[in-house]
Phi, psi and omega in degrees: 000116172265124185237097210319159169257028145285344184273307191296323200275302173330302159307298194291317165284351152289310195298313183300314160344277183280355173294292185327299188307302190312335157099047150294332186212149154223126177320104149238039172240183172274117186309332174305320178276020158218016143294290187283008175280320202292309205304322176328299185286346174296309172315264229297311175302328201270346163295335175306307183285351190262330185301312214272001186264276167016276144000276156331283212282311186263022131282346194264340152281003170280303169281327170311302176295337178287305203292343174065083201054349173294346178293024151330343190238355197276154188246082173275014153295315173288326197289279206321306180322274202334314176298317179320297206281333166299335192257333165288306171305338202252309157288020193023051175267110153301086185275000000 
C-alpha cells in the first residue's frame, strides 16, 4: 500500500493521539520526536512490504522458468500467496 506523506503524518498523529488518550504510553520525549519516530516506523514497514511484494513477484518467475513450461497446471495466485506468506514469515512481517 503506498502512502502519501501526509497520509503517514495524519495516521501518525491519530495513532500517537489515541495511545496518549487512552493513557497507553507517556511521553518522555518532545511530541515531535516521537511523532516523527511513529512516522518512520510507519515508512520503514510499509517499505518493508514493498521489498517483500518485490521479492515475492521475482521468485515465483524464477521457479516458473526452472520449470520450463511446466506451469500450465499451476494457480499463480496461489503460487504467488504462498511464496508471500513464506518470505513474510521468514522476515517476520506481519501481513
Amino acid at each position: 500500500m503506498r502512502l502519501k506523506d501526509d497520509q503517514i503524518g495524519k495516521l501518525g498523529e491519530k495513532v500517537l493521539a489515541d495511545l496518549t488518550a487512552a493513557g497507553q504510553i507517556v511521553l518522555k520525549k518532545e511530541r515531535g520526536i516521537v511523532l516523527a519516530a511513529i512516522k518512520e516506523a510507519v515508512r520503514a514497514d510499509i517499505k518493508a512490504e514493498e521489498d517483500l511484494e518485490k521479492d515475492t513477484a521475482n521468485l515465483l518467475e524464477q521457479t516458473l522458468r526452472s520449470m520450463r513450461g511446466g506451469d500450465a497446471d499451476i494457480d499463480r495466485h496461489k503460487m504467488l500467496r504462498m511464496i508471500k506468506e513464506k518470505l513474510a514469515k521468514d522476515r517476520k512481517i506481519v501481513l
